[in-house]
Every structure is written in structure tokens, then in C-alpha cells.
N, C-alpha and C positions, 0 to 999 in steps of 0.2 A: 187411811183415807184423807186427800185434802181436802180442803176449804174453802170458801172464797171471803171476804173480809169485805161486806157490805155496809151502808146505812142510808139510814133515809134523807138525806140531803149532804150537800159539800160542807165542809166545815162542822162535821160530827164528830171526827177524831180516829178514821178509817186507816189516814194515814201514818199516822202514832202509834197504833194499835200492832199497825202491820211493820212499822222498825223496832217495836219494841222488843217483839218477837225473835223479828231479825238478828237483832243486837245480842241477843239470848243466846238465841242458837250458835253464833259466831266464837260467844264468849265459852260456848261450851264444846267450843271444837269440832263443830257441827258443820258439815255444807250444807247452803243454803240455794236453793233457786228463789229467786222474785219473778212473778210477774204481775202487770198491771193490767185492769181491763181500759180497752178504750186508747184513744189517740194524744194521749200525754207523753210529755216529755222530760217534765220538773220532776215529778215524782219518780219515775225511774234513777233518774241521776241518781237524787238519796237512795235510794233504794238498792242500785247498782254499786253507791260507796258503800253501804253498810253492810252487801254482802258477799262483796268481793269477786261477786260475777253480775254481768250482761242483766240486765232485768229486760222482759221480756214482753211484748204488747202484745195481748189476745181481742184482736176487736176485727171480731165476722165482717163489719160492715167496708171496712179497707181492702182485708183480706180474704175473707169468704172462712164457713164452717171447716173445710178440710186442713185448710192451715193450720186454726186454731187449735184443734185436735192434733194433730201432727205436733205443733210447737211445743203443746202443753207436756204430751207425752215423752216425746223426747229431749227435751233440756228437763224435766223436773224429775225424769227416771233415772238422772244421771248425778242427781244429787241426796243428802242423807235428810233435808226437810224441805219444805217447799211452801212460800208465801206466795196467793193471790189478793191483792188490794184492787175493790171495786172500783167505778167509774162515778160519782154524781151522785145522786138517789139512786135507792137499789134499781128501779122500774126505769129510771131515766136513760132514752135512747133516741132512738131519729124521731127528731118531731116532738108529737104527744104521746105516741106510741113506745114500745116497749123493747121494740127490734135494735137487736144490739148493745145492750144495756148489760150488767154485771149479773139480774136475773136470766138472760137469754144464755150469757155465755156458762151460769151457773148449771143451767138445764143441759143445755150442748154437753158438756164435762160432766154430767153427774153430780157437784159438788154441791154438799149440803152450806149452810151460809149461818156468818154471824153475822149479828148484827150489831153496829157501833151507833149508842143513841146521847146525843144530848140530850141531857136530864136535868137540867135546871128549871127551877119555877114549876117540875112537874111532880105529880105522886098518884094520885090511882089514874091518872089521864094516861099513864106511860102505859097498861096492859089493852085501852084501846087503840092506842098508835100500834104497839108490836103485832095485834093482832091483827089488826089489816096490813102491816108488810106481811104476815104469817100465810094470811088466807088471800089473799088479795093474790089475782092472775087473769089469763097468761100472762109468761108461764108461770106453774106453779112454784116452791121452793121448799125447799126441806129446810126449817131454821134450825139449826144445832144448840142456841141462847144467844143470848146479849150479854154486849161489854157498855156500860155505862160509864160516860162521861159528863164532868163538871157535876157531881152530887157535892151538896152543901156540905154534909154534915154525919156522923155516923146515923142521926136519927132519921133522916135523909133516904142514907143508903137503906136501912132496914123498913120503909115504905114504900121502898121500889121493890123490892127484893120479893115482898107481900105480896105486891101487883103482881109480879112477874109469877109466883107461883101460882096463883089466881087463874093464870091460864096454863099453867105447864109450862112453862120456860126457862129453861136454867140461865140463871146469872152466873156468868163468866168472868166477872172480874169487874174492877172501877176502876180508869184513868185518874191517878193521882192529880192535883194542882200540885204544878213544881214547875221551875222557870225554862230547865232542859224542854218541856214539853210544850212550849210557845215556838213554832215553827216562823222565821224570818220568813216576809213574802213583798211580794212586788204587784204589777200591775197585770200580770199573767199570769201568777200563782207563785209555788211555794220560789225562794231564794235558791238557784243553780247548787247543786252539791261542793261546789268550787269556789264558794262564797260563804260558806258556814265554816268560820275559823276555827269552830269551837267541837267540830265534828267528832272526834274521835271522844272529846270528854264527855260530849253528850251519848256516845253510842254506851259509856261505862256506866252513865245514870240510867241510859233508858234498860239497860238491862237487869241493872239491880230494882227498877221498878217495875219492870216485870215480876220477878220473881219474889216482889215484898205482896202484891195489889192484882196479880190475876191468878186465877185457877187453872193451872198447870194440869193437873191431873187430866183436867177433863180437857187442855186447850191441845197439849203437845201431842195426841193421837193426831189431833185433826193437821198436823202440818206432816202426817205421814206424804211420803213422792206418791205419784203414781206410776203402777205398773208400764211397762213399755209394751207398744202395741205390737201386736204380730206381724212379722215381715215389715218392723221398720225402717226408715227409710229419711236419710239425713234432711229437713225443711227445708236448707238451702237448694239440694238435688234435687226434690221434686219440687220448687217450683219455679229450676231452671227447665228440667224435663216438659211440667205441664208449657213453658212458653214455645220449646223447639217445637211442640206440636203445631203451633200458630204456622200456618202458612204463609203470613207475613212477616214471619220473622227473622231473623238473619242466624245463617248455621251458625255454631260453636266456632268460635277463633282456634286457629290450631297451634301446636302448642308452640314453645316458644319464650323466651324472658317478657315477663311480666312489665306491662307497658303503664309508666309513672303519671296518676291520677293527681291533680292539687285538689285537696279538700282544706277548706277552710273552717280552721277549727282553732279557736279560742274564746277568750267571753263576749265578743258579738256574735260568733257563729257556732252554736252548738247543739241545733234542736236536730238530732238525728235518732234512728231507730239503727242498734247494733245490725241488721241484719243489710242493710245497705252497704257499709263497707266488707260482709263477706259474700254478696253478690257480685261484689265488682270485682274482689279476689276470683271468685269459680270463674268469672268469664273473661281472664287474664288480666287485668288490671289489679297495678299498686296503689291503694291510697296513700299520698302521703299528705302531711299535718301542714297548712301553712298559714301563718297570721299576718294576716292584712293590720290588727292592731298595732304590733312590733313593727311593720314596715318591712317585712319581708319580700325577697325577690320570690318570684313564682318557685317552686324545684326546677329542677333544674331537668331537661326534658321533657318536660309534662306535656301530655296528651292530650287531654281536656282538666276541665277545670270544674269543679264542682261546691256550688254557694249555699250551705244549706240555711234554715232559718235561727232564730236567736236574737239578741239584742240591739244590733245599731243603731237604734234610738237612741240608746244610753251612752255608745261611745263617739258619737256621728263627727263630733272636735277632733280627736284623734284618730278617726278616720279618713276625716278633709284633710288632714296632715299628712296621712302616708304616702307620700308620692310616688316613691318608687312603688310600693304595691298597686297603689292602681294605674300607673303608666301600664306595669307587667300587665294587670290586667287588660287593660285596652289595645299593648299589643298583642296581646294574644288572641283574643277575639276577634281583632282586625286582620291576623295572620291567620284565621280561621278555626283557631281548636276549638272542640264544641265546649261548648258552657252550661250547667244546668242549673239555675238560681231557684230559690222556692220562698218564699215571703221573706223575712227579715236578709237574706241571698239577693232579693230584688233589691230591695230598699238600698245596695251598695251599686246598683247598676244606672240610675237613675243623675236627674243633672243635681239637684240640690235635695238633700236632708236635714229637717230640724229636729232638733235636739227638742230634751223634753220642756227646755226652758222657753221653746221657742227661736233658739238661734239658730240662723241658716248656714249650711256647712254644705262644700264641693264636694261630689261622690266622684264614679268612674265620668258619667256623662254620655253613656251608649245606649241610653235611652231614654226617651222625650216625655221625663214627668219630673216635679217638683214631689217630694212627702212630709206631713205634714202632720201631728196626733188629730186623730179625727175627733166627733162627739161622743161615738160609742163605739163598743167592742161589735167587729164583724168577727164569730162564733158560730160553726156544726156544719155539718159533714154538706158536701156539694156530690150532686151528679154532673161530669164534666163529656160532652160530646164535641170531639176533635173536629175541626172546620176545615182542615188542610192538611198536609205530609209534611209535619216538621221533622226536626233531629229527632226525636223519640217518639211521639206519636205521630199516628196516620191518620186520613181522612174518615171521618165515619166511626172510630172507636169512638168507644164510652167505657170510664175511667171511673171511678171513686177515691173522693178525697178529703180532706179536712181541713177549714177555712180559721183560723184565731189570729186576730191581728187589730191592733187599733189605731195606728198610724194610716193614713189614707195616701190615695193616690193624685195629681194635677197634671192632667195634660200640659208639656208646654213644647209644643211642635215652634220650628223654626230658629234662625240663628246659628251663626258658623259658631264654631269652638276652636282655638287655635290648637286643636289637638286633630281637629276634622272634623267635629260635629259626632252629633249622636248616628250608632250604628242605624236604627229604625228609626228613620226621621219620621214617619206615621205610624198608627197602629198597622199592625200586621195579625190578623186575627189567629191567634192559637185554640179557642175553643166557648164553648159555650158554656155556659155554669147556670146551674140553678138547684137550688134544696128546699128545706121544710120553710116557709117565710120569708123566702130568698128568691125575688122576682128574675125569669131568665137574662143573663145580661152577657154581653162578651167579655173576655178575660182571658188576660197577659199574652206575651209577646214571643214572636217565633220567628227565626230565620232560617238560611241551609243550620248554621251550628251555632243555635242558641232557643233555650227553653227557659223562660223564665214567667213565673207565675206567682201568687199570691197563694197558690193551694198547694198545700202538705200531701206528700203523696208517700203510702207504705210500699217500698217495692216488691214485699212478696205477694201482693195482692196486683201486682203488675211490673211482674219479672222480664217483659219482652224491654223495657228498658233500659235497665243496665246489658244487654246485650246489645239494644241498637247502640247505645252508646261506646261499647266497648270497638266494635265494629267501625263507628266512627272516628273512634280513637285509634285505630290501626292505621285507618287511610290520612289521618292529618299529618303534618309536619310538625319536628315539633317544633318548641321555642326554645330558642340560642339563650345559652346562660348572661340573664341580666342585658338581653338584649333591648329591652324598652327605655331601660335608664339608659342603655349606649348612644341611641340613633333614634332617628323617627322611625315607626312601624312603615311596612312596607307593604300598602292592602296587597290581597290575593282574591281569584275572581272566586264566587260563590260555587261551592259544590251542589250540584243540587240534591236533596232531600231525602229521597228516598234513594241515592246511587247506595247501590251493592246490597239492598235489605230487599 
């Protein structure tokens, strides 16, 4: 039986808990699957280096119930233990409500839950917190015990332990103080897996502290896989199958060499979900790797191009500098191949970018806004209704997605660029947004082939995407190697929108 690896607020130690594990299983020869609940990006990273596969996002609200159940069963059937780490507070989902949250998906899945509590400055207060996560619903939750974090002292630990059995709860373990277990972070969470130098040393601490400081007996059942469902059926496949059913969607490409994707992928652009690039594989396209950081030329044939979210706040110097990547990029988009940007992806599309210091740095310049750190974080899930037939969405869909970004956006329409100016010298409305405290407002930019947005979107919870765009990526041209550093771009007239879907 698995588990799901909860607590009552962020910064309990849910996620320590769940590589410690990790790190165990790994050292002991073990396959492991990870998955995450919820629209995270940082924590997989670790998660995905520590267990040497894909970690895997179960969040209903992107995706829908069937997914999750499909994902869960078939990637965790397919390995010998299997870690889920929760989302936030166990109850925390859309809104004030509960929908979607690490209890929702715990119920969906059947999985009974630990709970991971910081425990400092507490001692018989902890048996009335545990038992309102206990009894506290919808939905309800089966708690398996608690792992106690940051206890003082052995006398400490043996007051809590009191508590806990006070109500029936097994104590599961104490997270040691030890420095391996201080997680590097940033202004969006934990520090990129690509960025902890010290990674592999800490995966050998956190495993020997596992196995000094938690209760195994009772912990390693619960990382049993679960069963695979009856007449299963690969995640990818059904939720290309569920899109061909879409009457607005464009058939299967036929087959054929695999037609070359540019994804941008290094430490400004790295916020993606594994299942993204093998959707684009099922529907003929290659992703391949390209850094705009290094200064890379586009690959060489590429189709479209694809800017996913991550950093450029942090590198925005060295990205005013790469000229040839963004010439490539502006020829390409000028020559038509679709584009599909999604928050930190925009922020490289845009005329000027500051850094976090405040210094202002050249982007591509194809579209008419300045960005800028804002005063707060804009945070949780948007309902997005399409206003027009762009490159991937159509008029009238409704979408779900996920909003985290604290760099803001400025209009600055007008003004030639000796490159030509911005692609959308005005807004060109892409869609409508609005969520839990989040007043309706219009949001991000669309042309025949270009999607570019502030909102994170899971493609398996909106598969007809990566097909429109594969579809798009068929009928484009491509682009001549290093042909932006050669010559000026040479516009081509707009394709319109919906041709061939």
C-alpha cells in the first residue's frame, strides 16, 4: 500500500521526509517512482534527481480525476517503491476549499497519509493539531502516524510521542537537525536540482538518516507501488485518444520523420512537466535542447519553438547579450514558426527586462511590454476562456491553469525597432482569466503562430495542444541554419488560425 506524504502547512519538512526516503530506497537498490501533488516544478526536479526517474504531477485540478488515476497506476506499478509528497497544508486547494489539494488526491487514490509536523515550542498542543488534520473533512483521511520535525530534545521527543499516543497515533520517526537537511531556496521555492552542488553527498546523509531516525518497519510497507489497473492503458495514449475525440481537433499527423521542436531548456528555462515533451514525441515532433543562455543558434530545422517557464529574472544580463539567440528567435517568428511561450518563456519575448537588481536588459522585442519585479507574488490556479482561434486554442474553450510569477508586466506600445518593431504592436486578446481572488481580466498574446501567456498549463489536461501545434509545425517552413545571424528576416504573410484544424 502507498502513501501520500502530507502536513499541515509548507515548510514542515514534507519535502525532506519524501527524499529521505528516496535516497534510502535508491541506496538499497530499490526503483523508486516520485510523484508530487499539485502544480510544482522545484520539488520534482529534486525529486526526479534523487530517484533517477521523471517525478510525476497528480493535480485533478489541471488534469482532471482520470488522469490522475491512470498516472498514478501506471508509472508507480512499474516500479519497486513509490513516493507521494503533498502540496501546501494537507486541506490546502482552489481557494478556501479543499478541491484539489493532497487530501482530495489522497481520497481519489485511496492512500492512507502521514503526516509531517513541525514540533517546536509544542508538547500536548501537538495531539489537538494532529487530530483535527485526523478528523477534520471533506474529504475524510485515513492518517497512518506522524513524522515529527525540529523536536528539541530527547525529553522533547518523549512529550510528543505521549501526545500522540493519547490519541492513537503512531509516531513514525523525528527529522534530525543536521545541515544536509536545510534545503537551498529562492524566491519561488526550493533551489533547481542543477544548482545543489552538494547533491549526491547529501542524497548519502539523507539516507543514513533515514535509516538512524525513522521507523522503517512501520514506514517501508507504506512505499509499497500500487497495483496496475485493469485494461491499462499508456497516460500519454489516452490523453491523445481522449483529444482525437474533440471535433475541433486536428487528425493524427501521419507518419513520417519526426519533425525538430526547439525547447528551451537551461537555467532560465526549465519549469516543465515530463509529460510535455512526450506528447510532442506521440504527435511526431522532436524536442530538442536549446540555450538561449550559451547563445545558441536555433537547431537547425526547427518547426516551432517552444519557451517554457523558469528563471530570466536571474539571468536577464546574459540574455540581453545573446544575440544570435534572439535574432534566431525573431527570425523565426517573423518567418512564421509557431511559438509557444508561458511565463518566465514570455518574459524573453518582451522589449526590456530587469534584473533582480533593477537593471534594465534587451529581450527579443516581439512584444510591446517592459517587466519589471512586481510588489507581490501573483499565485493559484486561473479558469482561462479563449476569446479568439489562436495557434492552440479556439474561440470559446475553457482551459485550466496555473498562475506563479512575481515579475509584472508594462505596456509599451509604439516605436520602430531597428529589427522592425514588436511582432503585436497592440494587445491582441488571447483569453480571459479569472480564479479564487483574482478579478476577470484579459491575458497574454496571440497571433496566426504565437501563444504566449503568463499561465502554466499541464498538457495532459489539454492534449488537443500539442497536436494543434504539431499540425502547425507540419505546415511551417522551416528555418535555414543560422539564418538570422546571416541576413535580415524576411516577413511571410500570416497563416490564418485555424488553417487545417
Amino acid at each position: 500500500m502507498s502513501c501520500l506524504i502530507a502536513a499541515p502547512c509548507s515548510g514542515s519538512g514534507k519535502t525532506l521526509l519524501t527524499l529521505m526516503l528516496t535516497a534510502l530506497a535508491r541506496r538499497q537498490g530499490l526503483s523508486v517512482q516520485p510523484f508530487k501533488v499539485g502544480p510544482d516544478y522545484l520539488d520534482p526536479q529534486l525529486l526526479s534527481a534523487v530517484a533517477g526517474r521523471p517525478c510525476r504531477n497528480l493535480d485533478p485540478l489541471l488534469c482532471g480525476d482520470d488522469w490522475v488515476r491512470n498516472c498514478f497506476h501506471w508509472h508507480g506499478s512499474r516500479a519497486e517503491r513509490v513516493v507521494v509528497e503533498g502540496v501546501m497544508g494537507l486541506f490546502d486547494g482552489r481557494g478556501s476549499g479543499s478541491e484539489g489539494s493532497s487530501a482530495a488526491v489522497a481520497a481519489l487514490l485511496d492512500l492512507p497519509v502521514v503526516l509531517v509536523v513541525e514540533a517546536s515550542r509544542q508538547a500536548g498542543s501537538l495531539a489537538a493539531l494532529v487530530r483535527g488534520f485526523r478528523d477534520h473533512g471533506p474529504p475524510r483521511v485515513r492518517l497512518a502516524g506522524v513524522v515529527l520535525n525540529r523536536v528539541g530534545s530527547e525529553r522533547h521527543r518523549n512529550l510528543l510521542r505521549e501526545a500522540l499516543e493519547g490519541i492513537a497515533v503512531p509516531l513514525l520517526g523525528v527529522l534530525p537537525s543536521h545541515p544536509a537537511l536545510d534545503l537551498p531556496s529562492r524566491h519561488l521555492g526550493l533551489l533547481p536540482a542543477r544548482e545543489v552542488e552538494d547533491l549526491e553527498t547529501r542524497q548519502r546523509i539523507w539516507a543514513a538518516l533515514a535509516e538512524e531516525h525513522l521507523d522503517l518497519e512501520r514506514l517501508w510497507p507504506l512505499l509499497a507501488p500500487p497495483q496496475a489497473l485493469p485494461r491499462e492503458r499508456d497516460p500519454i495514449l489516452s490523453a491523445l485518444g481522449a483529444a482525437a475525440g474533440d471535433a475541433a481537433t486536428a487528425e493524427p499527423l501521419p507518419p513520417g520523420p519526426a519533425l525538430p521542436v526547439a525547447v528551451a531548456a537551461d537555467a532560465a528555462f526549465h519549469f516543465r512537466y515530463p509529460e510535455a515533451e512526450e506528447l510532442l514525441r506521440a504527435c511526431g515532433l522532436e524536442p530538442r535542447p536549446w540555450s538561449p543562455l550559451a547563445d545558441e543558434p536555433l537547431p537547425a530545422g526547427s518547426r516551432a519553438v517552444l519557451l517554457p517557464g523558469g528563471y530570466p529574472e536571474l539571468h536577464a544580463s546574459t540574455l540581453g547579450a545573446a544575440r544570435r539567440s534572439l535574432a534566431d528567435l525573431r527570425a523565426a517568428v517573423r518567418g512564421g514558426l509557431p511559438l509557444v511561450a508561458e511565463c518566465g518563456g514570455l518574459l524573453l519575448l518582451g522589449r526590456r527586462l530587469e534584473d533582480a537588481e533593477g537593471q534594465s536588459h534587451a529581450m527579443a522585442g516581439l512584444l510591446p511590454f517592459n517587466a519589471r519585479r512586481g510588489p507581490s507574488l501573483s499565485l493559484g490556479y486561473r479558469q482561462m476562456r479563449a476569446e479568439s482561434d489562436g495557434l492552440v486554442v479556439r474561440r470559446g474553450e475553457r482551459l485550466s491553469g496555473h498562475e506563479f510569477h512575481r515579475w509584472q508586466l508594462e505596456l509599451a506600445p509604439g516605436g520602430t525597432a531597428a529589427d522592425g518593431g514588436p511582432l503585436v504592436a497592440e494587445r491582441e486578446e488571447l483569453w480571459q482569466v479569472e480564479g479564487w481572488g483574482c478579478p476577470s481580466r484579459s491575458e497574454g498574446w496571440t497571433a496566426s503562430n504565437v501563444h504566449a501567456s503568463w499561465i502554466h498549463l499541464h498538457w495532459a489536461g489539454c492534449s488537443a495542444i500539442p497536436r494543434r501545434l504539431a499540425a502547425s509545425a507540419a505546415r511551417a517552413a522551416p528555418l535555414p541554419t543560422s539564418a538570422a545571424s546571416c541576413s535580415p528576416p524576411t516577413p511571410v504573410p500570416p497563416r490564418p488560425a485555424n488553417a487545417g484544424v
